[in-house]
C-alpha positions in Angstrom: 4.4 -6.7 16.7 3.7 -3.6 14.8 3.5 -0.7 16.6 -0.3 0.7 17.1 -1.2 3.7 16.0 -5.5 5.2 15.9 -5.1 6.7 12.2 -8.2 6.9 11.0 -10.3 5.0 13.9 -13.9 5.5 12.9 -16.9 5.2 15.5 -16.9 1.3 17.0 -20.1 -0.1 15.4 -20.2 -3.9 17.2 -21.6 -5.8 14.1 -19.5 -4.3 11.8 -16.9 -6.1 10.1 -14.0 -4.6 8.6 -12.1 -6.0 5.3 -8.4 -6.3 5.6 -7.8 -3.2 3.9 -9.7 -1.3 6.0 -7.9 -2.5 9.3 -4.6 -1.9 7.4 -5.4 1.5 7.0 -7.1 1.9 10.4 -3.8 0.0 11.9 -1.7 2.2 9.9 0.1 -1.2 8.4 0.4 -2.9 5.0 -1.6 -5.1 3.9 0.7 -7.8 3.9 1.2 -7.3 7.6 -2.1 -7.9 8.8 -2.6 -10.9 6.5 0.3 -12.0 8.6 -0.9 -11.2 11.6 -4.5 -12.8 10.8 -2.6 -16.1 9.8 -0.7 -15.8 13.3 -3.7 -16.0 14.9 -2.8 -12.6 16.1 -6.0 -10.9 14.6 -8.9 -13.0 14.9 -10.9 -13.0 11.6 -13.9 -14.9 9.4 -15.0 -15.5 6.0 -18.8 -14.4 5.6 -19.5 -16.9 3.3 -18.4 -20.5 3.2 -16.5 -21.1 0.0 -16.0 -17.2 -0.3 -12.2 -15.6 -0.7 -13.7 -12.4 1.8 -11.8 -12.3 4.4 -13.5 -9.8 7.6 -12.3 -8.7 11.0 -15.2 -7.5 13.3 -14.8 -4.3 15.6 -14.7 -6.3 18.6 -12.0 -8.3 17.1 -10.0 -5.2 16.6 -10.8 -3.7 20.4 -9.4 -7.1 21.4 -6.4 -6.6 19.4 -5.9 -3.3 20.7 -6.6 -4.4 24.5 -3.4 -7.0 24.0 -1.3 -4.6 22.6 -1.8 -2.0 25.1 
């Protein structure tokens, strides 16, 4: 498990979704790392539209995230 770190944490906004570059940076982790974690089923995520390649992470995903880490 990488270890977690608030970077750049900006005000939580409940319906906002994050893309996996943001919570990279936010996480202060590559990319790569929270793809893995998403396809772990570490980092619960959703794709906004059906046949879409977006991949999102919403805030409260994230304060989940951080609540099992901590």
């Amino acid at each position: 498990m990488p270890r977690i770190d608030h970077c750049s944490a900006p005000a939580p906004d409940p319906l906002r979704a994050c893309s996996l570059t943001e919570v990279a940076e936010r996480l202060c982790v590559s990319l790569k790392t929270v793809r893995r974690m998403v396809d772990s089923g570490d980092l619960k995520a959703f794709r906004p539209h059906k046949s879409g390649r977006t991949i999102r992470v919403s805030e409260a995903a994230l304060r989940d995230f951080f609540d099992a880490a901590s």
